[in-house]
N, C-alpha and C positions, 0 to 999 in steps of 0.2 A: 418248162423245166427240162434238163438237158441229165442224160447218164455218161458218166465218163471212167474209160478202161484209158490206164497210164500202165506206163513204164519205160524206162531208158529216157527217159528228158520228153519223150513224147506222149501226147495226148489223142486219145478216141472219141470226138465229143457229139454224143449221138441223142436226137429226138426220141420220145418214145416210143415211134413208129419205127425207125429206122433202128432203136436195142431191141425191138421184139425180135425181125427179121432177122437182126446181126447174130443172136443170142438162137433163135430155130436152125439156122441152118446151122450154125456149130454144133447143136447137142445131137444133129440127125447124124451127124459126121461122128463124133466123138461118142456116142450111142454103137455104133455099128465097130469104132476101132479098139473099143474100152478092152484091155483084157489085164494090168494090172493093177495093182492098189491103186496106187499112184493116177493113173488115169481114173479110174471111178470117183476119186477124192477129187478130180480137176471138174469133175461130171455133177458131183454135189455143190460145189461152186457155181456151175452154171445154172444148176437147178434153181438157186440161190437171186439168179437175177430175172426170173421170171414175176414181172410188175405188175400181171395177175393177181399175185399171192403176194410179193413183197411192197408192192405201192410204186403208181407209175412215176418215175420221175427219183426214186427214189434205190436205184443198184446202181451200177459198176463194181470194179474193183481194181489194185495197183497190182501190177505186177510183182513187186517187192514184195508184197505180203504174202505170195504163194509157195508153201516151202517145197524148194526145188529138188528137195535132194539132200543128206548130207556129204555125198563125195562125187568127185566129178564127174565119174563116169552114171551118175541115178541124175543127178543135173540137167548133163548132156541128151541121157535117154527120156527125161519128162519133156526137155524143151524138144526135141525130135517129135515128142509125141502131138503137142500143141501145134508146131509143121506142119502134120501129116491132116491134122483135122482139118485146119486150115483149109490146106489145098484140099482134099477130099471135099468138103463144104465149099472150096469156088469153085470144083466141076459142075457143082449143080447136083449134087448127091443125094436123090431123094426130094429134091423142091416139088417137083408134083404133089407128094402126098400134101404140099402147103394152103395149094385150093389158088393160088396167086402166083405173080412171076415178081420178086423183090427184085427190083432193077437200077437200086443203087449199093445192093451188096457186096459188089465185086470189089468196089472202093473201098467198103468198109474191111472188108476180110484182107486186102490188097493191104492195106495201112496197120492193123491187125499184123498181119506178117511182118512186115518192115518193124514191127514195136518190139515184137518177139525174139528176130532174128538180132536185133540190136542189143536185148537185156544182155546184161550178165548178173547171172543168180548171184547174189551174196553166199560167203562162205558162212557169217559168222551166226546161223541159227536166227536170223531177223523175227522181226515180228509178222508172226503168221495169224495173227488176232482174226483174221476174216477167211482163214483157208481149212475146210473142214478137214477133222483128223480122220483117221482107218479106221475107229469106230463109225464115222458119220461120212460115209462112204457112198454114192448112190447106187446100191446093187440092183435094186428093185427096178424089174423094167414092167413100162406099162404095157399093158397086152393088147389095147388095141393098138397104139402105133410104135411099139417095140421103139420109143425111146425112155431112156432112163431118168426117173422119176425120185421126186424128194420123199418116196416114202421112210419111213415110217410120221414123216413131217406132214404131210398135206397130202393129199389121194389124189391119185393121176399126175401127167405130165405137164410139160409148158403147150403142147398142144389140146390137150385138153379145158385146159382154164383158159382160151383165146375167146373171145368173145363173137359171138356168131351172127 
């Protein structure tokens, strides 16, 4: 079974060894930059794809369906925000605390940016059926490893429900 993140005509079609790692170091990055709605809502999304708790083989999600913003300049500043995690997460941002060195990440985050930098949000209010709203926001961070967590949904993080 294969997890696939789309957008802009392009496809991410990842193992589900290879969405674990793609899906950690994102939330490590995005955990550390979250500071508004908008980003926490990007952050309950991510929670979202953790195969732990959702079933392996069984998340992704389209770009399309994430609501970007209604004016360009909240657009511009989400898709900047997804950027920044991006690269923050191919420095290597925290992969220590992983216990492992994921060493085909680069490509995935690499290809991951190229899908992002490509989108263009829709104006016209699309379907965001799969993109949590500001009530379901992931504020809650976990306190051992101070990433941001699907509570009040399930207890602990994606690093927590990793199988040891």
């Amino acid at each position: 079974m294969a997890n696939v993140f789309s957008g802009g005509g392009r496809e991410l079609d990842l193992s589900n060894g290879g969405t674990e790692v793609f899906v950690a170091v994102l939330m490590l990055a995005v955990s550390d930059l979250a500071s508004e709605t908008w980003d926490f809502r990007f952050a309950a999304l991510l929670t979202l794809q953790d195969q732990n708790v959702m079933g392996r083989g069984a998340v992704g999600f389209h770009l399309e369906e994430v609501d970007w913003g209604a004016g360009e300049a909240e657009r511009a500043r989400a898709k900047d925000f997804v950027l920044r995690a991006t690269a923050l997460a191919a420095s290597g941002h925290r992969w220590n605390e992983l216990g492992y060195h994921p060493p085909r990440v680069h490509a995935y985050l690499e290809w991951f940016r190229i899908m992002v930098e490509r989108f263009r949000p829709q104006t016209d209010g699309g379907p965001y059926r799969h993109f949590p709203g500001p009530d379901e926001a992931a504020m809650a961070s976990c306190t051992r490893h101070r990433v941001l967590s699907g509570l009040p949904y399930w207890e602990g993080c994606l690093l927590c429900h990793r199988p040891r």
